[in-house]
N, C-alpha and C positions, 0 to 999 in steps of 0.2 A: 504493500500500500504506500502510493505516495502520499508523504503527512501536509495537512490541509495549506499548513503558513509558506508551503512552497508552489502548492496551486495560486494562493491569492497572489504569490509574488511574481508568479508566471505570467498573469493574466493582466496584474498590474502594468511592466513594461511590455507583456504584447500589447496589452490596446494605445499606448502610448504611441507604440511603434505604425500602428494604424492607423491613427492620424497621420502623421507624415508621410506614410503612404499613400492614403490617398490624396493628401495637398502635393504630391510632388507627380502625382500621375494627373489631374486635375491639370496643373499648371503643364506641364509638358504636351496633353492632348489639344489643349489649345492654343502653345505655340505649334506645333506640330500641325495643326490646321490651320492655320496662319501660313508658314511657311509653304505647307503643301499646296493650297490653293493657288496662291498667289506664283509659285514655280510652274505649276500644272498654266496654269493660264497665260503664263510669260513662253512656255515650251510650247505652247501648242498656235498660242495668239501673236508672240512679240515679235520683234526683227530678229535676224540671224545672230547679231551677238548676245543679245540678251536670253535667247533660247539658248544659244550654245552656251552662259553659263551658267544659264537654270541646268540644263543636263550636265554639268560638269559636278555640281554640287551634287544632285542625285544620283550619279552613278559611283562619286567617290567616296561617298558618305556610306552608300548601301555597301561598298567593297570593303571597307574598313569595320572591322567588330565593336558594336555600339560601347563598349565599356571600354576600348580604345582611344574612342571618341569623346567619352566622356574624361577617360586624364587627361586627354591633350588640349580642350576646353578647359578643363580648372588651371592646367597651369599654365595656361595662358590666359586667361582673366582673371587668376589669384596677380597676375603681377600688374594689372591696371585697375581694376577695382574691388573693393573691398568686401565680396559678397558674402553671406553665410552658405555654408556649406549646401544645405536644403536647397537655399534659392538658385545657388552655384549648378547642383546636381538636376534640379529641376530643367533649368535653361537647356542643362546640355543635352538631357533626356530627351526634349522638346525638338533641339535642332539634330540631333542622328534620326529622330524618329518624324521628323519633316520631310527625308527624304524620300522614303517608304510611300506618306501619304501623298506625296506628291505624284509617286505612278499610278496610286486608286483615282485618283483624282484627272488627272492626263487621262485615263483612259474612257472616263465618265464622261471628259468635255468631246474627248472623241467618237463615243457613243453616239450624242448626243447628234440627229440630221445638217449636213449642212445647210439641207434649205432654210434652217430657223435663221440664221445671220442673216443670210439672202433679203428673208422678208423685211426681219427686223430692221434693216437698212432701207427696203424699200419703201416702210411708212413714216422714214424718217430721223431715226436714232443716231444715234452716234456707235460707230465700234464699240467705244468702252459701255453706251449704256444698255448696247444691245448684248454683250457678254455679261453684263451685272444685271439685267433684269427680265434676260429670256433664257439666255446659256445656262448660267450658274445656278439657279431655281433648278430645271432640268434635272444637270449633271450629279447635283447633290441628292438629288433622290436616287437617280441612280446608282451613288457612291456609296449609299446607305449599308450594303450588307457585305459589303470589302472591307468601309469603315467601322462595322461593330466587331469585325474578328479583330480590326487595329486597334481598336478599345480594350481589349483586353490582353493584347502582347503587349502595349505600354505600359499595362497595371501590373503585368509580372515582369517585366525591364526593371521594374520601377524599385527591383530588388539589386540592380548593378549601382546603384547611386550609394548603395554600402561600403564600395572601395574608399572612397574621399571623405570616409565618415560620418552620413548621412545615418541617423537613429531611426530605420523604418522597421518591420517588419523582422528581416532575415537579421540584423544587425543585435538587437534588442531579444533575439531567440540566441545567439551567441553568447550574450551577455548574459544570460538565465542559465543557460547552460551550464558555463562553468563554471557560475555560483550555487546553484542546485545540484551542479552532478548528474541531472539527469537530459541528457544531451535528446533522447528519443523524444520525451514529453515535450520540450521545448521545441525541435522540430516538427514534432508533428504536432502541435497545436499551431505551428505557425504555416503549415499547411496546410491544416482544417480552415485560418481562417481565410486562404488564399481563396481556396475551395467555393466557400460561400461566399465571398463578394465578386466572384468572377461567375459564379450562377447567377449573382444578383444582377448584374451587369448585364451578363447575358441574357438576360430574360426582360430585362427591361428595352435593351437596343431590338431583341426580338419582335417584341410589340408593336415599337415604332415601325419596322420595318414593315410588319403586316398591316398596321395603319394607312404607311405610307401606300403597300400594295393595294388596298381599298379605295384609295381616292386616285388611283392611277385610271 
């Protein structure tokens, strides 16, 4: 039997560590959509330089293994600005996993007919408002079931942000660990709760998407 004061202690810094977890998946899926949209729409819409270094970012990003990417972002903005580690870890999570969405996203815009521009243009609009308010509506529904499996490979990424010292989840299970001694308990209750918020997750982006399938 494990004695009770070391479940409470267990449970203690994992939920602690579960906050940060999700503020740091949170923050990253929306830089990560940020970046990807806005790449995906320069690769597919901009002029030749500016597509070629949208593709230059995603292709070298996605080449390079994200916990790569994220020491070589900390230690290169530990030596210009002052961030915390979290916020530090978040950004970088954010921009390796930018690259990623940026090909659901490319591919959604390419989906998407080119007669819509065509029209869009012919009653009027402008390039840019006819891709902001005929294109992108579109493509993001169609991006919708690429981007809930990316919803969830950034919430278990969100376990590499523990290199740089970031207290989430996997980090805070190590710290139990070898204060309790009991290294299985503390993994695997840090998997149970991986478990259930990546069903929760799932289940939620699920819906949307059948939503989304409804009013299609």
């Amino acid at each position: 039997m494990v004695p009770l004061d070391k479940i409470i202690f267990l449970f203690e810094y994992l939920l602690q560590g579960l906050g940060v977890t999700i503020g740091a998946t949170l923050i990253a899926l929306a830089l990560g959509f940020a970046l990807g949209t806005s790449t995906a729409v320069i690769r597919v819409y901009g002029n030749r330089f500016a597509s070629t270094l949208a593709a230059a970012y995603s292709t070298i990003v996605r080449a390079v293994p994200v916990v790569v990417i994220i020491f070589i972002l900390f230690l290169v903005i530990a030596r210009f600005i002052d961030l915390s580690p979290f916020l530090s870890g978040a950004l970088e999570l954010g921009f390796a996993r930018g690259a990623y969405q940026s090909e659901i996203f490319r591919g959604a815009l390419l989906s998407v007919p080119p007669g819509q521009m065509k029209a869009a243009r012919a009653i009027g609009l402008s390039r840019l408002k006819a891709i902001r308010f005929i294109i992108m509506p579109q493509a993001l529904r169609l991006a919708i079931p690429a981007w809930s499996n990316e919803a969830t490979l950034v919430l278990k990424d969100s376990t590499l942000v523990y290199v740089i010292g970031v207290p989430e989840i996997l980090r805070q299970a190590q710290y139990v660990s070898a204060r309790t001694l009991q290294p299985f308990l503390a993994y695997g209750a840090a998997a149970a709760i991986y478990l259930v918020i990546t069903f929760l997750v799932t289940r939620v982006l699920h819906m949307v998407e059948r939503r989304n399938r409804l009013m299609l």
